[in-house]
C-alpha positions in Angstrom: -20.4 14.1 19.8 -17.6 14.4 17.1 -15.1 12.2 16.7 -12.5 14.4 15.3 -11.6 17.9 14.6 -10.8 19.1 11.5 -6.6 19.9 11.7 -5.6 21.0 8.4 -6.7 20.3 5.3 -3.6 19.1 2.8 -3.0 20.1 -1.2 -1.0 17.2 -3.0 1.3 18.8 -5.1 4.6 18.4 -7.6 6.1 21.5 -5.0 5.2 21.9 -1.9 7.0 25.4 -1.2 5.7 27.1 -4.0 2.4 26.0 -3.9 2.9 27.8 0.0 3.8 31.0 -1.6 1.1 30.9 -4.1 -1.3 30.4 -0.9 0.3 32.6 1.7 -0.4 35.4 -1.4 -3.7 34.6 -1.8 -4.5 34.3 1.7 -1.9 35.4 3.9 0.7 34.3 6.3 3.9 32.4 6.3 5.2 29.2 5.0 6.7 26.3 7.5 9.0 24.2 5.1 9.9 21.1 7.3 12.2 20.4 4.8 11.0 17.1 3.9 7.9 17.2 1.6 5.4 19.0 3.9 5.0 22.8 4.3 2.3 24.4 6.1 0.5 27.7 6.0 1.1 29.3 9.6 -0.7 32.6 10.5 -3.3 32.5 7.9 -7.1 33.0 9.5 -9.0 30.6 8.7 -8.9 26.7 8.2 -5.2 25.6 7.8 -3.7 25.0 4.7 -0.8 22.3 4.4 0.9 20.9 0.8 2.4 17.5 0.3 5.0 16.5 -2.2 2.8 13.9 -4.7 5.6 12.6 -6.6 3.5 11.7 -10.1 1.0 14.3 -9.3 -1.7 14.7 -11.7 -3.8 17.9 -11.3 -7.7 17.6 -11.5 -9.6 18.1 -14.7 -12.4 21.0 -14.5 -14.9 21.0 -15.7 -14.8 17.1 -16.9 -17.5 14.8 -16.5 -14.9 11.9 -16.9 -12.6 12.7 -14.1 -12.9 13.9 -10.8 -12.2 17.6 -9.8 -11.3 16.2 -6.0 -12.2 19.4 -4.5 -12.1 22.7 -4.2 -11.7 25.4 -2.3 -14.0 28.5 -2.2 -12.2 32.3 -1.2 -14.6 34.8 -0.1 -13.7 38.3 -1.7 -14.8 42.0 -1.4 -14.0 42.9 -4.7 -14.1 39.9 -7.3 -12.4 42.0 -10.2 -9.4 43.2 -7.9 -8.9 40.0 -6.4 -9.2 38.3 -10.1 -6.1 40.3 -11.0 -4.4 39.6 -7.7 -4.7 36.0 -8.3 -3.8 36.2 -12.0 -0.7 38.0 -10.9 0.5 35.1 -8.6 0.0 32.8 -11.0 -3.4 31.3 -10.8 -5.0 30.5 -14.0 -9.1 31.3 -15.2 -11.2 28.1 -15.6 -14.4 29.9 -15.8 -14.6 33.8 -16.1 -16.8 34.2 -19.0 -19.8 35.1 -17.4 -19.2 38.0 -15.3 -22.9 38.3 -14.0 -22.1 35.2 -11.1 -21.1 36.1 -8.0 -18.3 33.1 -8.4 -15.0 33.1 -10.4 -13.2 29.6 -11.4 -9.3 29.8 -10.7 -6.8 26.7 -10.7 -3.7 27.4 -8.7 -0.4 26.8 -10.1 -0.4 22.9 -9.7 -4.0 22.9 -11.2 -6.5 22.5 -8.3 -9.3 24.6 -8.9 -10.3 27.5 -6.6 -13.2 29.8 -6.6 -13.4 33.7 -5.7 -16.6 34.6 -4.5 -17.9 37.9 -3.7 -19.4 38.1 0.2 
């Protein structure tokens, strides 16, 4: 028997609100700003997204075998080369796009954690 359930799963970022709208691009949905350092992403399917104000915030290295990439999250896509541009255009940045022949793409959203498209 579990002992918990898994309620959201939190980004620590330098902004909170636009690290929303990045996700709510990507994936849907609608921000929820409580005003305070904490928005969520409502209406998105899926496991819920939340983002934290990390005042300091240092974004993960990837690849680096010296420091730790955290986590990252992986986006299943129909279309890897339409949603590459889609992402690009919100402002995600290519970690790892060189070899085309994968069924993955490497992404880092705008406060640097990575993310990975990968074709269903």
């Amino acid at each position: 028997m579990p002992i918990a359930t898994l309620g959201t799963v939190v980004l620590d970022c330098p902004d909170p609100v636009a690290l929303g709208r990045f996700y709510a691009g990507v994936l849907g949905g609608e921000i929820e700003d409580d005003g305070d350092g904490w928005v969520s992403l409502g209406g998105a399917a899926g496991t819920p997204l939340s983002f934290q104000v990390s005042p300091g915030f240092v974004p993960p290295k990837w690849p680096a075998p010296d420091a730790s990439q955290q986590f990252h999250l992986d986006l299943t896509v129909d279309d890897l080369d339409a949603a590459e541009k889609d992402v690009l255009a919100l402002g995600a940045t290519a970690l790892d796009v060189d070899d085309r022949t994968r069924s993955y793409r490497v992404y880092a959203d705008p406060a640097g954690h990575p993310f990975c498209l990968c074709a269903c």
